[in-house]
N, C-alpha and C positions, 0 to 999 in steps of 0.2 A: 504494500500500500504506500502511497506518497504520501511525504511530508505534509501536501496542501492538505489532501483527506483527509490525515490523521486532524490536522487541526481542524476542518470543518464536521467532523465528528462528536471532538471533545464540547466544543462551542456548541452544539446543536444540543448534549445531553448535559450539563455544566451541573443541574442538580438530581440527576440519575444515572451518576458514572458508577460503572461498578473499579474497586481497587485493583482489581485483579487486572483490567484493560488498560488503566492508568499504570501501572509498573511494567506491563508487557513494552507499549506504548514506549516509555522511557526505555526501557532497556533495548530495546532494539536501535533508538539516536544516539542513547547514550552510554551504555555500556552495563554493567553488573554494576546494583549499587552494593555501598559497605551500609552493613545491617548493625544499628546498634540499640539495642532493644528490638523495640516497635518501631523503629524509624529504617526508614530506606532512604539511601543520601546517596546522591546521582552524582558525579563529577561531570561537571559541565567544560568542554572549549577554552573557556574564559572564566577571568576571574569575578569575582563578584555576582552580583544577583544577576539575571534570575539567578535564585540556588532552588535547588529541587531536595524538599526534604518530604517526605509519604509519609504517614501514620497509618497501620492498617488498625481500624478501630469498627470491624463489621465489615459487610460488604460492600459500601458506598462508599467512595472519596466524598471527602467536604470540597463544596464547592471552590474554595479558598483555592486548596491542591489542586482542582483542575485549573485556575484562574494561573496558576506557578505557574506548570507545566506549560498550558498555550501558550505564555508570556518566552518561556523559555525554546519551544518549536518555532516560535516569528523570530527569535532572535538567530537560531541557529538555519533558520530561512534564509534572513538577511547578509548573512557570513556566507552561505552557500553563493548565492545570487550574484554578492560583492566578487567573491571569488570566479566566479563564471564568468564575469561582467571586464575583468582584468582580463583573463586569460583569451578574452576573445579580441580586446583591445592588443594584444602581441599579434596576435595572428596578423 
């Protein structure tokens, strides 16, 4: 699935995401998170926020974590795009 879809997914169910699609979701842009506790912490590209930090507390992400999350796919969008955008100005 693309990037865009993921995000026009998460954005379309913001307070009926299940945790389980939110961590897949991540884990596939951004790699295995480090688990401490109940928290799942994504190492993001860049520094600083977005940070992507999960709490699995039941089935449903809080809307907040999906609001990370998309926050953090537009950004790793715009680094994609930027990057494409150079390499085609070499060409």
């Amino acid at each position: 699935m693309a990037l865009n879809d993921d995000i026009e997914k998460l954005e379309a169910a913001k307070k009926n995401t299940r945790i389980a699609l939110l961590l897949r979701i991540c884990q596939q842009y951004f790699g295995n998170p480090r688990i401490s506790g109940s928290h799942h912490i994504f190492k993001t590209p860049w520094k600083g926020d977005p940070r992507i930090n999960l709490q699995k507390d039941g089935n449903k992400a809080k809307p907040y974590q999906v609001d990370q999350v998309i926050e953090a796919l537009r950004k790793l969008q715009e680094q994609q795009q930027a990057a494409q955008d150079a390499g085609s100005q070499k060409a």
